[in-house]
C-alpha positions in Angstrom: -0.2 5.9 -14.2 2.9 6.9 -12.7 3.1 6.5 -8.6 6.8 7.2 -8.7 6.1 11.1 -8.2 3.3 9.8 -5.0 5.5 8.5 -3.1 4.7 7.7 0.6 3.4 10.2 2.9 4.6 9.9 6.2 1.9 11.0 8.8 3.0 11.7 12.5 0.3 11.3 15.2 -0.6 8.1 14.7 2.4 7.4 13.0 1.4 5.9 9.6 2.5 6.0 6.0 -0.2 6.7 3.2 -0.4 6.1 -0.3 -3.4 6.2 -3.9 -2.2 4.1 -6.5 -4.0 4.4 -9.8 -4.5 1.9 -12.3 -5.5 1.9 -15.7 -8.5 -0.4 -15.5 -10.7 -2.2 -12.9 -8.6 -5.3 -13.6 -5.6 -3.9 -13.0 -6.8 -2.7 -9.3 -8.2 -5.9 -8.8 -5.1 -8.0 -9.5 -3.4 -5.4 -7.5 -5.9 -5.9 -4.6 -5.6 -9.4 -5.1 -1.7 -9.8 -4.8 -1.9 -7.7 -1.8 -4.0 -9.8 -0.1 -1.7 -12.8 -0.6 1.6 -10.4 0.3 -0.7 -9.3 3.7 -1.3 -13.2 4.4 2.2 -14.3 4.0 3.7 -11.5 6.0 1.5 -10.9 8.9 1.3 -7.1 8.1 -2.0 -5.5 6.6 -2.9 -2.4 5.8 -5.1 -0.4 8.4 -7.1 1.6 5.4 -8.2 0.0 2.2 -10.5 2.5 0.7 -10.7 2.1 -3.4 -12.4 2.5 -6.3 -12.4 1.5 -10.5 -8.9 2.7 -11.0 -7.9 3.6 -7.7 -6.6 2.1 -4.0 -6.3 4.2 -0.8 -3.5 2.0 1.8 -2.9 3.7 5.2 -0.2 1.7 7.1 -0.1 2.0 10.9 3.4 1.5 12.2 4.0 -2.4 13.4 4.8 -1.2 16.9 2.2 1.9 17.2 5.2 3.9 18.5 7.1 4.5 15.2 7.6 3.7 11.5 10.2 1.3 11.6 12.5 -0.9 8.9 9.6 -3.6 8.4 6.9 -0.8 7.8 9.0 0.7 5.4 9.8 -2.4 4.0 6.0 -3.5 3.6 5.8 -0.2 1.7 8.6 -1.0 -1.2 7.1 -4.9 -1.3 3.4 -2.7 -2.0 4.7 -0.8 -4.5 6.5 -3.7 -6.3 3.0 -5.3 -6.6 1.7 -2.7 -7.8 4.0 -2.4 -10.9 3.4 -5.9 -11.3 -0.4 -4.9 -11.7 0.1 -2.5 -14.8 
C-alpha cells in the first residue's frame, strides 16, 4: 500500500497535520501501532487522533505549541512515516 501519494494534510484551525496509513494485514497495523507507541514514549509527542481499523490507522497531530505546525511537528511526521515503512 503506497502512502507516498497520502501525504500529510495540513489542516488550519486548529492547526494539525492528518494522515491514513494502510497496511496489508492486521499484523502489519499492529506492529505499526506498536512502534508508534514506543517512538510517542521516547519523544514526548503523541498523536491527538488514533482512530484505526484491520488494515488501516487514522493519526491527527495537533501542533506542539497549539499556535502553529512547527519543525518538531513536521519532524514527528517523517519519524511516523519511517515506522510505518518499517511495518510493511
Amino acid at each position: 500500500m503506497d502512502d507516498a501519494s497520502n501525504s500529510w494534510r495540513q489542516q488550519g484551525k486548529p492547526p494539525t497535520l492528518f494522515k491514513r496509513f494502510t497496511f496489508g494485514s492486521y499484523g502489519q497495523t499492529r506492529a505499526f501501532l506498536d512502534a508508534l507507541a514506543v517512538l510517542s514514549e521516547q519523544t514526548g509527542q503523541h498523536p491527538q487522533n488514533i482512530n484505526f481499523g484491520t488494515t488501516y490507522v487514522n493519526l491527527t497531530l495537533d501542533a506542539a505549541d497549539g499556535q502553529a505546525l512547527g519543525e518538531a511537528d513536521h519532524s514527528f511526521a517523517a519519524r511516523i512515516d519511517a515506522l510505518a515503512e518499517g511495518a510493511r
